[in-house]
N, CA, C and O atoms as a CHARMM CRD file, in Angstrom:
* protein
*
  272
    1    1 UNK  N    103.04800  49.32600  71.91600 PROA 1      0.00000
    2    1 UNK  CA   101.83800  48.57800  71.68900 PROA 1      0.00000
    3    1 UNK  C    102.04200  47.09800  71.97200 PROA 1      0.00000
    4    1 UNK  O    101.03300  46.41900  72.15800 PROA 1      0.00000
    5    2 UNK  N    103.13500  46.57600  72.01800 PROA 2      0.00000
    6    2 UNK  CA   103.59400  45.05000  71.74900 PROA 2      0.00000
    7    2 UNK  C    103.27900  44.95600  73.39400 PROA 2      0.00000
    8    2 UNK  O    102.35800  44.21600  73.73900 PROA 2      0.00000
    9    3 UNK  N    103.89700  45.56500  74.23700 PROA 3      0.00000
   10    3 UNK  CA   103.19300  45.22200  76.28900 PROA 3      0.00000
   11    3 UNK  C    101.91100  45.30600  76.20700 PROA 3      0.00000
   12    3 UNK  O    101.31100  44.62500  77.03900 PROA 3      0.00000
   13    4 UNK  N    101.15200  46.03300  75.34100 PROA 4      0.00000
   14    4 UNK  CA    99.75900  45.75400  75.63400 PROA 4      0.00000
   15    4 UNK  C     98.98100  44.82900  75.29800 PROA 4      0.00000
   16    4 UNK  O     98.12500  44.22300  75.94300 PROA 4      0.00000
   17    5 UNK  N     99.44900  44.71700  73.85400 PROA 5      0.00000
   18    5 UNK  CA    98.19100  43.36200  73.20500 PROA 5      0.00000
   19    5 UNK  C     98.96300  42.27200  72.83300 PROA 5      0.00000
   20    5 UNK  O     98.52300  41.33200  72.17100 PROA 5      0.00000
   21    6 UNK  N    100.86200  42.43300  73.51000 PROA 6      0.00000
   22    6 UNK  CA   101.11200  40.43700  74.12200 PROA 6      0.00000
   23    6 UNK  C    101.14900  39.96900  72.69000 PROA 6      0.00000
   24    6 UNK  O    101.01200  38.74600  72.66400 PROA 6      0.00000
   25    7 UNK  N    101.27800  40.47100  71.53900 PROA 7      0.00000
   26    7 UNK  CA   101.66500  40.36400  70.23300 PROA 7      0.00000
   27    7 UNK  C    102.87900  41.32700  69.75100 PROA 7      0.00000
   28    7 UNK  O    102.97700  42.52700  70.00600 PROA 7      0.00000
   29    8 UNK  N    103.89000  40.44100  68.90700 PROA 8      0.00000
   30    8 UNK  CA   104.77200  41.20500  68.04400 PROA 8      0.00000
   31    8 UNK  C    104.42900  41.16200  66.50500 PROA 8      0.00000
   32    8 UNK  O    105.09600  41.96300  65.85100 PROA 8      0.00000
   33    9 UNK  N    103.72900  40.56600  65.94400 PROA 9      0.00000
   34    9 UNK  CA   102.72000  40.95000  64.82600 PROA 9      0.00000
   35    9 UNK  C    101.65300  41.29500  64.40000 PROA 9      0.00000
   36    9 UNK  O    100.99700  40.60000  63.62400 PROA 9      0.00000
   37   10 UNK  N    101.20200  42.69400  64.93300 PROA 10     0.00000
   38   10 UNK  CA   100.46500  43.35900  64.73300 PROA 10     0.00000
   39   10 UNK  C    100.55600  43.63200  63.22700 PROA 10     0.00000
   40   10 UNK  O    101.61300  44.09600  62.80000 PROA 10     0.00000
   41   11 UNK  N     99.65500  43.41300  62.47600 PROA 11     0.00000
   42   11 UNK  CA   100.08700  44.08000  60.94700 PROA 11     0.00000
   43   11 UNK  C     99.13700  45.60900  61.15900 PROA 11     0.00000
   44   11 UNK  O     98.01700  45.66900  61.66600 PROA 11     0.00000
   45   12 UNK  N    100.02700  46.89000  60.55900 PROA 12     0.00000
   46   12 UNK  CA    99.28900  48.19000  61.09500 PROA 12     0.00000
   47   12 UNK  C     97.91500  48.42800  60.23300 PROA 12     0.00000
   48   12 UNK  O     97.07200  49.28000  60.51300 PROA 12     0.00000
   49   13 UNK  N     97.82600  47.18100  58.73100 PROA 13     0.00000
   50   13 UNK  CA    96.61400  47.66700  58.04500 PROA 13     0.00000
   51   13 UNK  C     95.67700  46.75500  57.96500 PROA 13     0.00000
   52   13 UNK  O     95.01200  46.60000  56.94000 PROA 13     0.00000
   53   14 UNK  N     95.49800  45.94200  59.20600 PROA 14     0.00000
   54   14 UNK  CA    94.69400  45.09300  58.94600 PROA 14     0.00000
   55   14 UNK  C     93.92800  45.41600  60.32400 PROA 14     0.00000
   56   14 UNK  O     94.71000  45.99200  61.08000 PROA 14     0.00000
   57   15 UNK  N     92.69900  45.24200  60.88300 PROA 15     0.00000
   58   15 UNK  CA    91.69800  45.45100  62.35300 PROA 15     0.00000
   59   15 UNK  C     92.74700  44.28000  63.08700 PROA 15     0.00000
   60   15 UNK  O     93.24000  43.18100  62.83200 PROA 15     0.00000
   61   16 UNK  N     92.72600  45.26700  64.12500 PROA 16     0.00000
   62   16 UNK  CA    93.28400  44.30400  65.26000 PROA 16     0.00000
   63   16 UNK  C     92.74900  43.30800  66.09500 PROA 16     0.00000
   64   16 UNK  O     93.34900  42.52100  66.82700 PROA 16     0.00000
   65   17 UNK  N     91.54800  43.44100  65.89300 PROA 17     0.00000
   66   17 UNK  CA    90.14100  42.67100  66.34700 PROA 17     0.00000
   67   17 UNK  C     90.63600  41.46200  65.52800 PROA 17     0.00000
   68   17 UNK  O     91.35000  40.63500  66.09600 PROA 17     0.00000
   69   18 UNK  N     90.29400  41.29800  64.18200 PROA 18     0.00000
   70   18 UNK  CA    90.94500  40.44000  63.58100 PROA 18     0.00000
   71   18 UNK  C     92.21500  39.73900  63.36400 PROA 18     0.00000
   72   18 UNK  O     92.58100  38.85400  62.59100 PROA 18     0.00000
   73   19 UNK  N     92.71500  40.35300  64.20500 PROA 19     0.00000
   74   19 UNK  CA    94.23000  39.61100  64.37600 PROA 19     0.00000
   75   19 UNK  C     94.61700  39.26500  66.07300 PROA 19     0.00000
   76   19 UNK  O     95.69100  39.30400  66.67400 PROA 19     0.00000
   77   20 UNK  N     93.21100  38.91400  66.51900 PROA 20     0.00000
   78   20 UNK  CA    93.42100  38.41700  68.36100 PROA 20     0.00000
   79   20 UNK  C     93.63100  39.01700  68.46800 PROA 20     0.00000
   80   20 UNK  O     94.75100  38.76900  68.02200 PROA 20     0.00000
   81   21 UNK  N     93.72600  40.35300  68.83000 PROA 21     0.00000
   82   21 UNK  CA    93.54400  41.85500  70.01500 PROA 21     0.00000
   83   21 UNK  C     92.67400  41.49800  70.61400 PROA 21     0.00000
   84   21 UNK  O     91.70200  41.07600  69.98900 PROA 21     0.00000
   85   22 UNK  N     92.64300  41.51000  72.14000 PROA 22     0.00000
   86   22 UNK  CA    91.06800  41.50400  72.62500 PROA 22     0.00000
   87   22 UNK  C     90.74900  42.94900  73.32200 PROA 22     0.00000
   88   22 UNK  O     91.59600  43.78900  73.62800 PROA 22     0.00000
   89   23 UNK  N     89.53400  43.03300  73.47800 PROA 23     0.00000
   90   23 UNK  CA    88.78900  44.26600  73.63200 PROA 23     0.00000
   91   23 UNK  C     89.63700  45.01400  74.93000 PROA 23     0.00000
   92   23 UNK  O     89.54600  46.23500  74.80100 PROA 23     0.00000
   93   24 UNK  N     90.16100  44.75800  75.72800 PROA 24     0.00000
   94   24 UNK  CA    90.86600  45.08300  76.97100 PROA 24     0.00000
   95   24 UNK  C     92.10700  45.51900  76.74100 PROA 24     0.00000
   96   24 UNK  O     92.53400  46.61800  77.09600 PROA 24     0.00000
   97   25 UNK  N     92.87100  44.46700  75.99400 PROA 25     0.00000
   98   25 UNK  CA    93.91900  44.98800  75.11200 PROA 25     0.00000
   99   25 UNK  C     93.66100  46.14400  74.15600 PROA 25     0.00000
  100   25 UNK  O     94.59200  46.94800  74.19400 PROA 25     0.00000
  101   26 UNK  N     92.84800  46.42900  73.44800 PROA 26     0.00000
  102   26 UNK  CA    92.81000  47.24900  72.82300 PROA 26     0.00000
  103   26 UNK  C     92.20500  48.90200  73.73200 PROA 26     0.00000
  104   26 UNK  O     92.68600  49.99600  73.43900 PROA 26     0.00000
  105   27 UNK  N     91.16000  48.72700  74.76100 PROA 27     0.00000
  106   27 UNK  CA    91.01200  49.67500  75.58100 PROA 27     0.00000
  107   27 UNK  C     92.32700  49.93400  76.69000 PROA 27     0.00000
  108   27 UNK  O     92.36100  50.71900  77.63700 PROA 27     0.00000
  109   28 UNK  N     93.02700  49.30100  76.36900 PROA 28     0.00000
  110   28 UNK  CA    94.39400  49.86100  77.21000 PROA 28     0.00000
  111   28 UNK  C     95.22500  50.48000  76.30100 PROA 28     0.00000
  112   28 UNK  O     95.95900  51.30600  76.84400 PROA 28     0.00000
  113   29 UNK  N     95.40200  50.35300  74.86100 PROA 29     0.00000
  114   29 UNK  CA    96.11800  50.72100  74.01300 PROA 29     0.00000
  115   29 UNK  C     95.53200  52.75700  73.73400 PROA 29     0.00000
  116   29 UNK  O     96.22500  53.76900  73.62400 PROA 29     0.00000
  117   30 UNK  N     93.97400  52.55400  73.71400 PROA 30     0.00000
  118   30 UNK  CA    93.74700  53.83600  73.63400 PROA 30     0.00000
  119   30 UNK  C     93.87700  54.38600  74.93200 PROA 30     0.00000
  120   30 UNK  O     93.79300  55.60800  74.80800 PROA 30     0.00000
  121   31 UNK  N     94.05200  54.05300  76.19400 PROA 31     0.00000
  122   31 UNK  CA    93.89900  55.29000  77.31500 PROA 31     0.00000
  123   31 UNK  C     95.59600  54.95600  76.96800 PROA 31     0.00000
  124   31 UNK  O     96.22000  56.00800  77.10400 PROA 31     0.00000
  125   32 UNK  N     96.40900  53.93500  76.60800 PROA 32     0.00000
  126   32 UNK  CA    97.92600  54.79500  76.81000 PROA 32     0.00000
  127   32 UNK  C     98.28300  55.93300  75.67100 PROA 32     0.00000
  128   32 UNK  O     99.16900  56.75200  75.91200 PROA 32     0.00000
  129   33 UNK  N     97.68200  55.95300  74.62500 PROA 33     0.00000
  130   33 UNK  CA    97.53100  56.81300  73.47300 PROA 33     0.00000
  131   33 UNK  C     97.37700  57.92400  74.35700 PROA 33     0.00000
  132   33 UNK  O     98.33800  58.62200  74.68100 PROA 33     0.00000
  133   34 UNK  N     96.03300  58.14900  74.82400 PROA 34     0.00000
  134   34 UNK  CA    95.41900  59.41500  75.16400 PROA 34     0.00000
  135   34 UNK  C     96.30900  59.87600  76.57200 PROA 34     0.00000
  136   34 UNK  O     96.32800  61.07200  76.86200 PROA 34     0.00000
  137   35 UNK  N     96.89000  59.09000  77.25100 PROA 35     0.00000
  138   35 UNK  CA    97.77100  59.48800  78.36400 PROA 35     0.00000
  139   35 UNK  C     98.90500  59.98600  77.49900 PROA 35     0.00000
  140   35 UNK  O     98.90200  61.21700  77.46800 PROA 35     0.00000
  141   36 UNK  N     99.89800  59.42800  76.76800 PROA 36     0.00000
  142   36 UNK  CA   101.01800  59.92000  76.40900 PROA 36     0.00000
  143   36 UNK  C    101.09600  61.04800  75.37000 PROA 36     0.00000
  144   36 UNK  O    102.06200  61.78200  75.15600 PROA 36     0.00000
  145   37 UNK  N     99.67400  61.04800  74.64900 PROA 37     0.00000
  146   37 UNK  CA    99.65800  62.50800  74.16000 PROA 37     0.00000
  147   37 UNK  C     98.70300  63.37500  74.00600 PROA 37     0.00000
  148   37 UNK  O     98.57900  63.97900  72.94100 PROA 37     0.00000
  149   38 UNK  N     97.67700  63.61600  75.30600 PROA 38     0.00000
  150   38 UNK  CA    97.21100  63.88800  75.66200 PROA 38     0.00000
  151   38 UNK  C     96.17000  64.69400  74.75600 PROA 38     0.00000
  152   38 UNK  O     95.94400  65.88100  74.52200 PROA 38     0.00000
  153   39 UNK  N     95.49200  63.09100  74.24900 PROA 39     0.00000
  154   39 UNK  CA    94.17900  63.42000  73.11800 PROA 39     0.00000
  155   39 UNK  C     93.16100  62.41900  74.04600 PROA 39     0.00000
  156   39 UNK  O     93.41200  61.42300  74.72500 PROA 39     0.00000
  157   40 UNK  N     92.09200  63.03400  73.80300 PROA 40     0.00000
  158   40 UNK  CA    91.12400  62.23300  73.73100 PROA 40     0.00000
  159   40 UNK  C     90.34300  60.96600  72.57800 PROA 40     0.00000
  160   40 UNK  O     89.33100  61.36100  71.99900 PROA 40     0.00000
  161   41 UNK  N     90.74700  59.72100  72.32100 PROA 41     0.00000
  162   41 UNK  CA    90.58700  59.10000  70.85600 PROA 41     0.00000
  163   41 UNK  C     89.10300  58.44700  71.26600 PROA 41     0.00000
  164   41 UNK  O     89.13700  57.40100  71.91600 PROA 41     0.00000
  165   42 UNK  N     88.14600  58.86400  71.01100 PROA 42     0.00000
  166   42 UNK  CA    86.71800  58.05700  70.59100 PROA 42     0.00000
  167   42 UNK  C     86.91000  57.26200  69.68200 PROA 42     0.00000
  168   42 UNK  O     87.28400  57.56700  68.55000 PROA 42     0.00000
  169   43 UNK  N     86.64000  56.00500  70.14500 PROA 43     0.00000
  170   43 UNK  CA    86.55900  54.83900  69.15800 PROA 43     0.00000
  171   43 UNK  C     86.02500  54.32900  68.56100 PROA 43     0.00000
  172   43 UNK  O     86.22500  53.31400  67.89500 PROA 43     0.00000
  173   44 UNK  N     84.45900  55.58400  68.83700 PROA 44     0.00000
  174   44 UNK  CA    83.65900  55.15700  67.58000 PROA 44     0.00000
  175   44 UNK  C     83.67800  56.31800  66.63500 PROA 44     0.00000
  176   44 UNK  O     82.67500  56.83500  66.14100 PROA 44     0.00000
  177   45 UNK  N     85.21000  56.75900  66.38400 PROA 45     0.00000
  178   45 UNK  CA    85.74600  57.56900  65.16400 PROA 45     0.00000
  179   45 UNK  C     86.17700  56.67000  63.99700 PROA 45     0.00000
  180   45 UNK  O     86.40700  56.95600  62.82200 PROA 45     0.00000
  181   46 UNK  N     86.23700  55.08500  64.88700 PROA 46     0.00000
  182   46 UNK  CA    87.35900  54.63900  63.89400 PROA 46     0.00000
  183   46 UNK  C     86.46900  53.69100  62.45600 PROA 46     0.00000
  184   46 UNK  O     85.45000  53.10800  62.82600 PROA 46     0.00000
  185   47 UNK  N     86.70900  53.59800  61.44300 PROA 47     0.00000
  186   47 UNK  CA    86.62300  52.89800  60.59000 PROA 47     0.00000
  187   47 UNK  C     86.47300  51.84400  61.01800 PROA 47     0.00000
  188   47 UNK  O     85.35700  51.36900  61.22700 PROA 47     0.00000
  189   48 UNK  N     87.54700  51.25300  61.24100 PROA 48     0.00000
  190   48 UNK  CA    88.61600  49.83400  62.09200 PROA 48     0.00000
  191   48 UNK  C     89.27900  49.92600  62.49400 PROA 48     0.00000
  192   48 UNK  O     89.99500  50.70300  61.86300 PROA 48     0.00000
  193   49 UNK  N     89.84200  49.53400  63.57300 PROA 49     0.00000
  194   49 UNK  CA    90.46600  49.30500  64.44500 PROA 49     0.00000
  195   49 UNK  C     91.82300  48.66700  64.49200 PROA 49     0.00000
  196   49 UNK  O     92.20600  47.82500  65.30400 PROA 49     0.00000
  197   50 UNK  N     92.77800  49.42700  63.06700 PROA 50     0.00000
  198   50 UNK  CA    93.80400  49.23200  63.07400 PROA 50     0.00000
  199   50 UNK  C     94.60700  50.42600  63.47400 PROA 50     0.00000
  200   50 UNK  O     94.21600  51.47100  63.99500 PROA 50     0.00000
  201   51 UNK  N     96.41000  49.87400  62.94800 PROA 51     0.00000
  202   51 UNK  CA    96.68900  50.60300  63.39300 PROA 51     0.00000
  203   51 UNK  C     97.18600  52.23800  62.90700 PROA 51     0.00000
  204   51 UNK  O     97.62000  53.24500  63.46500 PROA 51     0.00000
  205   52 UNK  N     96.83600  51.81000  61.54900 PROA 52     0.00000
  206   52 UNK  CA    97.09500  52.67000  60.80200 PROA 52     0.00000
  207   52 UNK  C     95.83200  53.96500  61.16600 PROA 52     0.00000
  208   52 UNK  O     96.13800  55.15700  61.12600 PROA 52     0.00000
  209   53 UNK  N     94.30500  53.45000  61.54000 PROA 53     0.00000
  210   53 UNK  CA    93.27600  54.12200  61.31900 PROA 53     0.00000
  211   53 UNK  C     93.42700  54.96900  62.45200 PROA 53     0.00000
  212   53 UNK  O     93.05000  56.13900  62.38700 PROA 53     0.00000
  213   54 UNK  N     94.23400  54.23300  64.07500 PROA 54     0.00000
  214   54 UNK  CA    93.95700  54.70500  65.18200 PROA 54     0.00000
  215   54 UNK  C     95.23000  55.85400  64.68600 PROA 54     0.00000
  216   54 UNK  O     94.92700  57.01700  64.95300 PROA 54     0.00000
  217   55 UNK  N     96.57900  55.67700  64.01600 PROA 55     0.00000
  218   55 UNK  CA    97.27700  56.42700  63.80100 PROA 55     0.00000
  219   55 UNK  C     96.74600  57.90900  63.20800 PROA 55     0.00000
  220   55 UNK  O     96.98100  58.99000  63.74800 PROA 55     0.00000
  221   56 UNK  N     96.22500  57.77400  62.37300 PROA 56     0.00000
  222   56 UNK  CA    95.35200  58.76300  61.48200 PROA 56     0.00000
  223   56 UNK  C     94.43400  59.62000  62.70200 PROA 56     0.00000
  224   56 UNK  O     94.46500  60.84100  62.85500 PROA 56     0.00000
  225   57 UNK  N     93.81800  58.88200  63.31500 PROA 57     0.00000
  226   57 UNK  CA    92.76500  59.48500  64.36600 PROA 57     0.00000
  227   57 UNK  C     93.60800  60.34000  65.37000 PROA 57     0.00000
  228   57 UNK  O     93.05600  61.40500  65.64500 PROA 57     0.00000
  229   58 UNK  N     94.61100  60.16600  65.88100 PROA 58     0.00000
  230   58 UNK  CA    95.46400  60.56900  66.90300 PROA 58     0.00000
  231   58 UNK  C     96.13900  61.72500  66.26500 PROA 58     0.00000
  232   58 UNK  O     95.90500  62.84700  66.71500 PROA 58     0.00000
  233   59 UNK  N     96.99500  61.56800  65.21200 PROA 59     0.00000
  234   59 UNK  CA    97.40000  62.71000  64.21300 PROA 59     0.00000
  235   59 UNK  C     96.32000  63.92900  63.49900 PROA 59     0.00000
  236   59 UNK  O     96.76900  65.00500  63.10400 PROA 59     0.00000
  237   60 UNK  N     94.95600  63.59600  63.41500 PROA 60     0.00000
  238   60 UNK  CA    94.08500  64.63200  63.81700 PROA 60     0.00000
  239   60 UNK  C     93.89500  65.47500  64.24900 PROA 60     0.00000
  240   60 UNK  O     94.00900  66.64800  63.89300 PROA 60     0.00000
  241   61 UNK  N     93.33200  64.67100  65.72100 PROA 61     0.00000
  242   61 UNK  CA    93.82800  65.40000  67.00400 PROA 61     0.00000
  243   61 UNK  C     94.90500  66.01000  67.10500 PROA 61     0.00000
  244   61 UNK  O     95.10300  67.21700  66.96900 PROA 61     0.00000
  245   62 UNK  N     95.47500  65.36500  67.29600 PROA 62     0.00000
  246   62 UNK  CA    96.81900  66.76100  67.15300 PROA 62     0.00000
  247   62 UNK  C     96.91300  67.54200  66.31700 PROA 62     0.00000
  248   62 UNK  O     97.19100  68.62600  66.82900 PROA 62     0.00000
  249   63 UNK  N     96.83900  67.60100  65.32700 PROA 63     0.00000
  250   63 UNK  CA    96.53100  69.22900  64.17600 PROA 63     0.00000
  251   63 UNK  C     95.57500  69.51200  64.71900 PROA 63     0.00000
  252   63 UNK  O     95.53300  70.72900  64.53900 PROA 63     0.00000
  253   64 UNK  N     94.51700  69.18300  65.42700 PROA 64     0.00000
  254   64 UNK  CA    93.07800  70.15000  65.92800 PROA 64     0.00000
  255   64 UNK  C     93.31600  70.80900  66.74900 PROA 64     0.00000
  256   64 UNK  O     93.00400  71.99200  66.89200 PROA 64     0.00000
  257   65 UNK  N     94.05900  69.96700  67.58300 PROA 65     0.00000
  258   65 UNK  CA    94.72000  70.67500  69.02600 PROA 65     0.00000
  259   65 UNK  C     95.66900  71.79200  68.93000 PROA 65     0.00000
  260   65 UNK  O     96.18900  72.50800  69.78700 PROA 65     0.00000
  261   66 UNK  N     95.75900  71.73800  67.51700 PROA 66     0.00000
  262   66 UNK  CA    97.56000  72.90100  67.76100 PROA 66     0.00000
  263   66 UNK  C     97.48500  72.82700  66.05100 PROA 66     0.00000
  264   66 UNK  O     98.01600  72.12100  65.19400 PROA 66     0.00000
  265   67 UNK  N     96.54500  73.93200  66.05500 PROA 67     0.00000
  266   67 UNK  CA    96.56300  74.36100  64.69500 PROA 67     0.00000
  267   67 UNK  C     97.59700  75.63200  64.23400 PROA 67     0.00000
  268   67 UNK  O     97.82800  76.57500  64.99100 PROA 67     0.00000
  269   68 UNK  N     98.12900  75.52000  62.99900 PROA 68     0.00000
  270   68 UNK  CA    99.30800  76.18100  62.93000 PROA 68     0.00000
  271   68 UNK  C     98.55200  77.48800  62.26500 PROA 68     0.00000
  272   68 UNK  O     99.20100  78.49000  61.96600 PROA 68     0.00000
C-alpha cells in the first residue's frame, strides 16, 4: 500500500481520505487488491475508507468466494 498512496503512515483505523490519500491513490489501491486476490471490492461497501474496513471487505469476499 505504501507505492501507492506515497505514505508510510497510514494509520489502518482511521479514513484514508482523511489522512491525504487522494482519490487515485486510493482507486489504485482497490484494483491492486482486486488483481492480487482476485475479488471484486465495491467501494460503496465501505463504511470508510480505511484500512481496517477495506481489510474486513476483502476477507468477506473471500469466505464468500470459498465457503468451507
Amino acid at each position: 500500500m505504501r507505492t501507492v498512496t506515497e505514505r508510510d503512515d497510514v494509520d489502518p483505523v482511521v479514513d484514508m481520505f482523511d489522512q491525504g490519500v487522494t482519490s487515485l491513490a486510493f482507486i489504485r489501491v482497490v484494483a491492486q487488491i482486486n488483481e492480487n486476490y482476485g475479488v471484486t471490492v465495491d467501494v460503496e461497501e465501505l463504511d470508510e475508507a480505511s484500512v481496517d474496513t477495506l481489510t474486513a471487505l476483502v476477507l468477506r469476499l473471500l469466505a464468500d468466494a470459498n465457503p468451507q
